[in-house]
C-alpha positions in Angstrom: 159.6 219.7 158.8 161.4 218.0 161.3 159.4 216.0 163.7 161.0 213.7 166.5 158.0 212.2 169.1 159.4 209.7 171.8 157.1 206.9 173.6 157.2 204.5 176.1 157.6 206.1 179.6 156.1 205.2 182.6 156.2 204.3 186.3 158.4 201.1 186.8 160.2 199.8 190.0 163.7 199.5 190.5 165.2 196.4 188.7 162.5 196.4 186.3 162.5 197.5 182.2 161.2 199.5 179.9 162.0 200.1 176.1 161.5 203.8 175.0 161.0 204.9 171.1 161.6 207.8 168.9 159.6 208.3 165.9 161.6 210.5 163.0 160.8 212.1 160.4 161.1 215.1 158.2 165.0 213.7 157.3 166.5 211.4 155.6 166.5 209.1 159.1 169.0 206.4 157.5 171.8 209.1 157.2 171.1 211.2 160.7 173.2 209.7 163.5 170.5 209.8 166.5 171.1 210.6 170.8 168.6 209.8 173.8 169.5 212.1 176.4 167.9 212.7 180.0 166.8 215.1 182.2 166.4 214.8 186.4 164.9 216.9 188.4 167.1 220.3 188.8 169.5 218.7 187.1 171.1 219.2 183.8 170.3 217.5 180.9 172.7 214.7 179.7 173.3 211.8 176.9 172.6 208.6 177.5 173.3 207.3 174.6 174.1 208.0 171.3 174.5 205.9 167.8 175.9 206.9 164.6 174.3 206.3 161.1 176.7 203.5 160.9 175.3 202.0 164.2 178.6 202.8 166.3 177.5 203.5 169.7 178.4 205.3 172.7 177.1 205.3 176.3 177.5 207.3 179.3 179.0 205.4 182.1 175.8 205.4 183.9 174.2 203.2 182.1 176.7 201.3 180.2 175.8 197.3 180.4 172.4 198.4 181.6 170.6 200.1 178.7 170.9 199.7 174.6 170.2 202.1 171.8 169.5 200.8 168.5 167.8 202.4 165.1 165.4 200.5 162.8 166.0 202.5 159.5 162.8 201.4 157.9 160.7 202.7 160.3 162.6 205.7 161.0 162.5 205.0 164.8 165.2 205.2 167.0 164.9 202.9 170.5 166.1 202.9 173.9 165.9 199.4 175.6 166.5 200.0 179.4 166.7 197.2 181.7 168.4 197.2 185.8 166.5 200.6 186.0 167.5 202.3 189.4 165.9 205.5 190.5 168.4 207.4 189.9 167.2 207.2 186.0 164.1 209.0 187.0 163.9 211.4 184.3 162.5 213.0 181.3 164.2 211.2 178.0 164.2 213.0 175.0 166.0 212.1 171.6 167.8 214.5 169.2 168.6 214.5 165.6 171.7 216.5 165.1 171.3 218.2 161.6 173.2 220.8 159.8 172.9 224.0 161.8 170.6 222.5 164.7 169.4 220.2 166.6 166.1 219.3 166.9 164.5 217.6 170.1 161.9 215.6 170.6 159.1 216.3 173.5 160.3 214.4 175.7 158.4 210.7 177.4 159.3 210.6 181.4 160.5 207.5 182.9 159.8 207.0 187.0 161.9 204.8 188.7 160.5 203.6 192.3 162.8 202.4 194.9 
């Protein structure tokens, strides 16, 4: 079955970095176009990022020049490298693998961003 299990969260201060990761499997990973989206406090959840199985890529404004995605098809892991963090991308980050009649989401890691 599919499985999707992020890492990498934690408690950093503003400015600072941290990479996340999403380990995938269950799927034929190398095919499966891959998203890392967010969740805030009483907020919606939204994409961050997202990157095709040809490695196109797509960002939300928030974060575009700040943060990269970026897949490593032999270890079916998908990665979020987030640098400039402000606190406003406090959040829980979860990834999703699109696939044929739904998507499947991973647990989510949270990210804390102190001012």
């Amino acid at each position: 079955q599919v499985q999707l299990v992020e890492s990498g969260g934690g408690l950093v201060q503003a400015g600072g970095s941290l990479t996340l990761s999403c380990a995938a499997s269950g799927f034929i990973f190398r095919s499966n176009a891959m998203g890392w989206y967010r969740q805030a406090p009483g907020k919606q959840r939204e994409l961050v990022a997202f990157i095709t199985n040809n490695d196109r890529t797509t960002y939300s404004d928030s974060v575009k020049g700040r943060f990269t995605i970026s897949r490593d098809n032999a270890k079916n892991t998908v990665y979020l490298q987030m640098n400039s963090l402000k606190p406003e991308d406090t959040g829980v980050y979860y990834c999703k693998a699109p696939r044929p009649g739904r998507d499947y989401w991973g647990q989510g890691t949270q990210v804390t961003v102190s001012s």
